[in-house]
N, C-alpha and C positions, 0 to 999 in steps of 0.2 A: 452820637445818637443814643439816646436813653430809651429802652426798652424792658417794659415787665411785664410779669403772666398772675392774674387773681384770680383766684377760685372759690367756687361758694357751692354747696351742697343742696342738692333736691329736699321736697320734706314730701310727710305724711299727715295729713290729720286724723288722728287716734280718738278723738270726741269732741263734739262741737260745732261741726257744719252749721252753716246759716246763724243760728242762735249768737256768734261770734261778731256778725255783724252788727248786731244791735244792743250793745255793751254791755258784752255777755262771756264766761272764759270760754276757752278751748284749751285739747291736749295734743302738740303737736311735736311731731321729731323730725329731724334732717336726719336724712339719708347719705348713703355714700355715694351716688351718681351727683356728677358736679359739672357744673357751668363752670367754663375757662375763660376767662379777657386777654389777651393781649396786646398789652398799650402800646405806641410808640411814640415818641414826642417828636413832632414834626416842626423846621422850621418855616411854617408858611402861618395863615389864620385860617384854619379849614380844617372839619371833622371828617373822617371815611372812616365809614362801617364796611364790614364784612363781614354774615353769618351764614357761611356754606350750608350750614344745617338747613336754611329760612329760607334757601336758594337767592340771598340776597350780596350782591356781590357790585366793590367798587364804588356804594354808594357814596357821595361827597356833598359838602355844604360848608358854604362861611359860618367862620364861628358867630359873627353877626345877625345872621337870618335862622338862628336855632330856632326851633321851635314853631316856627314861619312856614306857609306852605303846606301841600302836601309831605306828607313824613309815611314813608312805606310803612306798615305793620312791624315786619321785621325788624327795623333801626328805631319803632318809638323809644323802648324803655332806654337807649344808649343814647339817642339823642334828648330824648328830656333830661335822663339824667345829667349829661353834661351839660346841656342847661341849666338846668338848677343851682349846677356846684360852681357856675361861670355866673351867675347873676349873685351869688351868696359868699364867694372867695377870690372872684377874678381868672382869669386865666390868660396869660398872655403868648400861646403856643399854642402850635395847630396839633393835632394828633392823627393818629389811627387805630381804629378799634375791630380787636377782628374774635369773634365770638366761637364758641365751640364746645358740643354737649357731650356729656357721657349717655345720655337719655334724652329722646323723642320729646318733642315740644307737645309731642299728642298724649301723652302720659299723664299730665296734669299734676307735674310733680314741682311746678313751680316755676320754670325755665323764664318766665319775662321778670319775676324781682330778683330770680338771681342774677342775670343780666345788670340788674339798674344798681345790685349792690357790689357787684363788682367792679363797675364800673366809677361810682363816687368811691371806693376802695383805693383803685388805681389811681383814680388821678389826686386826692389825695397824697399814696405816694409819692408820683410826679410831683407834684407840686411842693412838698414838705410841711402841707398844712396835718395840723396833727386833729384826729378825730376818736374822737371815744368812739366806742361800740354805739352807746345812744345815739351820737351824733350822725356816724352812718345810718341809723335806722333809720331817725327822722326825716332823713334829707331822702331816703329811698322810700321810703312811705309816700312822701311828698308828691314823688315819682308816680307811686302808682296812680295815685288820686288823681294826678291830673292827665295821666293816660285814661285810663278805664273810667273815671268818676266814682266810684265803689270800690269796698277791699277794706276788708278788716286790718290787714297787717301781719298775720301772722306766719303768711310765707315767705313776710320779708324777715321778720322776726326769726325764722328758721334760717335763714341764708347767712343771716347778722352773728347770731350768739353759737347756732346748731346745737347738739345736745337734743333733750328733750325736757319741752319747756309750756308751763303755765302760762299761758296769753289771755288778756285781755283787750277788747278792742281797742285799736289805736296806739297800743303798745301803753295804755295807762298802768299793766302789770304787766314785767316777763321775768319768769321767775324759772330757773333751774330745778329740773329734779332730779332728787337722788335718792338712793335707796337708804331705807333706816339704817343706822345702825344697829349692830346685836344681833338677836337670833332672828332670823327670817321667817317669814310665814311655812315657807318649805321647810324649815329646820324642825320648828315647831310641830308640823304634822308630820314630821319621820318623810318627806318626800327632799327627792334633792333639788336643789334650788340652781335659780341662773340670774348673776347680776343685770340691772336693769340696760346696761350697756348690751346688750345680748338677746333683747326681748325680741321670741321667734317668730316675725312675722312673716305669713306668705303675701303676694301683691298678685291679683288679678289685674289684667288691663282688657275688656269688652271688647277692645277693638275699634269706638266710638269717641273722636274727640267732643267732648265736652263746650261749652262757652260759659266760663266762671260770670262775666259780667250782665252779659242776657239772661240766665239764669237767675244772679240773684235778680236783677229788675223786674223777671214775670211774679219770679216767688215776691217780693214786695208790693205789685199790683194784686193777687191774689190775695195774700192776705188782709189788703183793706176790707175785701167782702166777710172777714169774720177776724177779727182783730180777737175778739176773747179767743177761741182755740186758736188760734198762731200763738199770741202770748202763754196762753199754757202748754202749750208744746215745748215753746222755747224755755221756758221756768223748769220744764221737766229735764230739759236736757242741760241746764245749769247744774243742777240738782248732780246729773248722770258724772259730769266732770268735775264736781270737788269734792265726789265719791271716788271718781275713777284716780284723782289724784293718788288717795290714800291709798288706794290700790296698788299704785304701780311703785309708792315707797316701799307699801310693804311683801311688794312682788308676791302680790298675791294674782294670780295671774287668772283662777277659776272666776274671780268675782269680779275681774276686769273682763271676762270675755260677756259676762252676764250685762254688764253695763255696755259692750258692744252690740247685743243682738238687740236691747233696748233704743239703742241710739237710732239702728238701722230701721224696726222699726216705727217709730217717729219720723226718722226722713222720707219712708215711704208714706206716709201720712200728709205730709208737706209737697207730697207731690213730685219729687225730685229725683226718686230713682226711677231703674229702667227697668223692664222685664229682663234683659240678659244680666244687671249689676243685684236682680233678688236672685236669680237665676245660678249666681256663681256664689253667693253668701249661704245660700240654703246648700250646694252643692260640698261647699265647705265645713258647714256645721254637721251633715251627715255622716262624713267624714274621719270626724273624730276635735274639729277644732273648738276650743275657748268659746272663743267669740267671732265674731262676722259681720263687717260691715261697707255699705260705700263709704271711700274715703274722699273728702272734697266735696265741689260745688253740686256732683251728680250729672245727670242725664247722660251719664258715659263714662270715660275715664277709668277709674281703676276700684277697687274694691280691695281690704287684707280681711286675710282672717290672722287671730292668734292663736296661735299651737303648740305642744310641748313636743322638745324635740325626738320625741317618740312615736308625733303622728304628723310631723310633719311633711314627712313623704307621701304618706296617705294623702294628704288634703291639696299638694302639689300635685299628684295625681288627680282627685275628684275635677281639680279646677282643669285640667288640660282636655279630659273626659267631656266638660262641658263647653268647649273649642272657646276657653278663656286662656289669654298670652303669662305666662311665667315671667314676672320679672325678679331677678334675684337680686335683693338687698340688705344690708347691714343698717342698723339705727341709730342714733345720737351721735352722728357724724360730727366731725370741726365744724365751727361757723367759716366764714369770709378767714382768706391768710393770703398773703404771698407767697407765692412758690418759687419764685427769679426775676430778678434784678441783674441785668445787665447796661452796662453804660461804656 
């Protein structure tokens, strides 16, 4: 019996909502909260999922009738994916897939592509077909599209490469960023500085699950009714991200958070946030933080602000003050690895 464990990292998005789907960049990071698979290569032709998280336990199917039928919520992104990678590689072995979060699927931290990418990950392994990074993206992208019907890509993009990375829709750019070399914007102004690896962000969570896919579909019906302000919204917030880019090479961090509270409000313009997600960005920029904004699709979910690490207790505080949930995280996490192979 062959058995392994793949892992893929949560993200963020740091600038870009909405505008990202309609091919347009965004600034997005992985996180250190991670989705776990572990595969087992079964001798029968039958998939069983398991994701205690999803309260989804035991489910089964011939590998034949993938994608056939009803498919619980839970097991879409595991079972399409391994349909996809069964329709595009073959696969001639049944398996078991049994799922498992460092983080709340109500977070909105990404949990159903990291699922579908760890999973064409795994059985990859399994199987010994060898796949670039692209190669996984595509086939997990693939995934989402024919789950949800919409999705930019770039929390699959997060899960795939991790880091923190220049996306454009569809993955037609994903670009790494890194910080300049030479003297830093902090060196420069006599302030001391912090590698881009390091960027302090706090993370509200509302308390409010979100729905990424309904979301964008109203925001897309709505915007028919005025197409010119959507389009310049969206231009603006193009603008906002190959600004914010340079920003964050040159870890200039005041001038990133200025392009946060700009971002955020735009989103609220689009309709998309919530009174408790302006609620905990105001309570954070009072605070003492950078910048502030929702992060994601909206109408719930989570919010960061950026802080230096002098006020970041402060603004961890404002947000608790304001009965907003702490989640603590690390940024430009690994992309997709294996962790264990046992055979």
């Amino acid at each position: 019996m062959i058995q392994l464990t793949v892992s893929a990292p949560g993200k963020l998005m740091l600038l870009g909502e909405h505008s990202v789907v309609y091919n347009r960049p965004c600034l997005v990071t992985a996180v250190d909260h991670r989705l776990q698979a572990k595969l087992t290569k079964l001798n029968n032709k039958k998939l069983a999922i398991n994701a205690p998280d999803l309260d989804l336990n035991n489910y089964n199917k011939s590998l034949s009738q993938l994608g056939k039928g009803n498919i619980p919520k839970a097991a879409q992104f595991v079972e399409i994916a391994t349909k996809n990678f069964q329709d595009k590689y073959g696969l001639d072995f049944g398996l078991s897939i049994s799922t498992s979060s460092q983080f709340k699927a109500s977070f909105g931290f990404g949990s159903s592509s990291a699922a579908a990418v760890c999973t064409i990950k795994g059985l990859a392994e399994l199987t010994g077909v060898k796949l670039s990074k692209r190669e996984v993206f595509d086939l997990s992208y693939k995934t989402v599209l024919d789950v949800q019907g919409v999705g930019s890509g770039f929390d699959v993009a997060a899960a795939v490469y991790g880091g923190t990375l220049y996306f454009v829709t569809g993955g037609k750019t994903i670009e790494s960023i890194q910080a300049r070399q030479g003297r830093s914007f902090h060196e420069v102004h006599g302030v001391k500085g912090e590698t881009l690896s390091e960027l302090q962000l706090v993370v509200g969570y509302t308390g409010t699950k979100g729905n990424t896919a309904t979301i964008v579909k109203e925001l897309a019906e709505r915007s028919k009714k005025n197409r010119t302000m959507t389009t310049f919204i969206y231009d603006t917030i193009t603008d906002l991200v190959n600004r914010g880019r340079k920003s964050l090479e040159q870890q200039d961090w005041q001038s990133f958070g200025d392009l946060m509270r700009i971002n955020h409000g735009l989103l609220v313009q689009l309709g998309v946030s919530t009174e408790k997600l302006d609620e905990l960005v105001s309570s954070a920029l009072i605070a003492g933080a950078y910048g502030a904004k929702l992060s994601g699709a909206g109408g719930g979910d989570c919010m960061i602000a950026l802080t230096s690490s002098e006020t970041k207790r402060n603004v961890e505080k404002a947000i608790i003050q304001a009965k907003g949930e702490l989640i603590n995280i690390h940024t430009s996490a690994p992309g997709v690895q294996l962790e264990l192979c046992q055979r």
